[in-house]
C-alpha positions in Angstrom: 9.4 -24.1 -12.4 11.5 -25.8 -10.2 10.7 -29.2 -8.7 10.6 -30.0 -4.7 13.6 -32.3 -3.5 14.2 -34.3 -0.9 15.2 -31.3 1.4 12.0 -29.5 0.6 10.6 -27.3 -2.0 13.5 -25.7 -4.2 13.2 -21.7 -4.2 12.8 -19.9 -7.5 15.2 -16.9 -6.1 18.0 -16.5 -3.1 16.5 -15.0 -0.2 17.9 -12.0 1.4 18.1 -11.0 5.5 17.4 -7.3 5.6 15.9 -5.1 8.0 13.9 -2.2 5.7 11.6 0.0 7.0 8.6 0.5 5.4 4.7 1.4 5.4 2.2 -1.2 4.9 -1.8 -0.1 4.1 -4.4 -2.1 3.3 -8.0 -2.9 3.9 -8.7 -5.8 6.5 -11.7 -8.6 6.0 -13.8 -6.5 8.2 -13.5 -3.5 5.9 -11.3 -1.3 8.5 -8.1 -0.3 7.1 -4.9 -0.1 8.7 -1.6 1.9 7.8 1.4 0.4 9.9 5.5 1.5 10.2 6.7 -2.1 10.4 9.9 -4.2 8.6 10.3 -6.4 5.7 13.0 -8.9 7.3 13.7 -11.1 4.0 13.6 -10.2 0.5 14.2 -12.4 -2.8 13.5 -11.5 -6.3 9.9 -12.3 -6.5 8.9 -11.5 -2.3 10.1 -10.8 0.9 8.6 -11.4 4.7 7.5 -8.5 6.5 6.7 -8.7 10.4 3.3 -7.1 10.9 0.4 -7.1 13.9 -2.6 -7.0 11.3 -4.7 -10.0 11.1 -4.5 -10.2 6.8 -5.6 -13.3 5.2 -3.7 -15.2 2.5 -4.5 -13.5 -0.9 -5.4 -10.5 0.0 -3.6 -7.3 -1.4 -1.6 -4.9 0.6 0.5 -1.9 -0.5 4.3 -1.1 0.6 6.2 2.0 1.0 9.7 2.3 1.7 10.6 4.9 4.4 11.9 8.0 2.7 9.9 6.7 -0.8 7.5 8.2 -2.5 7.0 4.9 -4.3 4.9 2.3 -3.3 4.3 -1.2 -4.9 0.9 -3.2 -4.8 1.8 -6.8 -3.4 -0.6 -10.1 -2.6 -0.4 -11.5 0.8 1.2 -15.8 -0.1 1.3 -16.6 3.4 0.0 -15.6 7.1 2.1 -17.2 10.3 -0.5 -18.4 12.4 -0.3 -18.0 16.2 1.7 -20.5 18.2 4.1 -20.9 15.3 8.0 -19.6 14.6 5.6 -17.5 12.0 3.6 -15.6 14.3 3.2 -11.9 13.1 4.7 -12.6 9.8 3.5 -12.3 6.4 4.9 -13.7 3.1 4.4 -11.1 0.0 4.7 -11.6 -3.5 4.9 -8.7 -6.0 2.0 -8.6 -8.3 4.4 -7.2 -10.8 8.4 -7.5 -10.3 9.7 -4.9 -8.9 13.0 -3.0 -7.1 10.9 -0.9 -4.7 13.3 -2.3 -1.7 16.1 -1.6 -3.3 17.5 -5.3 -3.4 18.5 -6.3 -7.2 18.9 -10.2 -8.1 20.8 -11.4 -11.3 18.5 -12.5 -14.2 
């Protein structure tokens, strides 16, 4: 795995600007669940950033469907931005499995 530098953590993949349109389900901490049209904004091979308004905790699992897909892809919340922050209404996502569901490919 790559090691952190001076500049801060290296990443383990390029990451992408995009603006993709997608579905994202899930079951909150209080048990309600939500199903919201929303964006991924940044993708890389093993993730992406999606903007959403639902309060999800780190760890948690959420699913993602591409507008226009009939695939979806199971992914685990890495990251919430918390309010007051540049992160605000933004999660981080990792795929629990690696995957092409946004139709952004990365070199090997």
């Amino acid at each position: 795995m790559p090691t952190p530098t001076s500049q801060g953590p290296v990443r383990r993949s390029r990451r992408v600007q995009v603006r993709i349109p997608i579905t994202l389900t899930g079951t909150l901490a209080d048990g309600k669940t939500f199903n919201e049209e929303t964006f991924v904004v940044t993708v890389s091979k093993f993730g992406g950033k999606i903007k959403t308004a639902q309060p999800l905790t780190a760890g948690s699992r959420v699913k993602i469907q591409p507008k226009g897909k009939k695939e979806s892809d199971l992914v685990r919340v890495a990251w919430v931005g918390h309010a007051g922050t540049s992160r605000a209404g933004e999660i981080g996502i990792e795929y629990t499995k690696l995957s092409n569901i946004l139709g952004v490919t990365f070199p090997e």
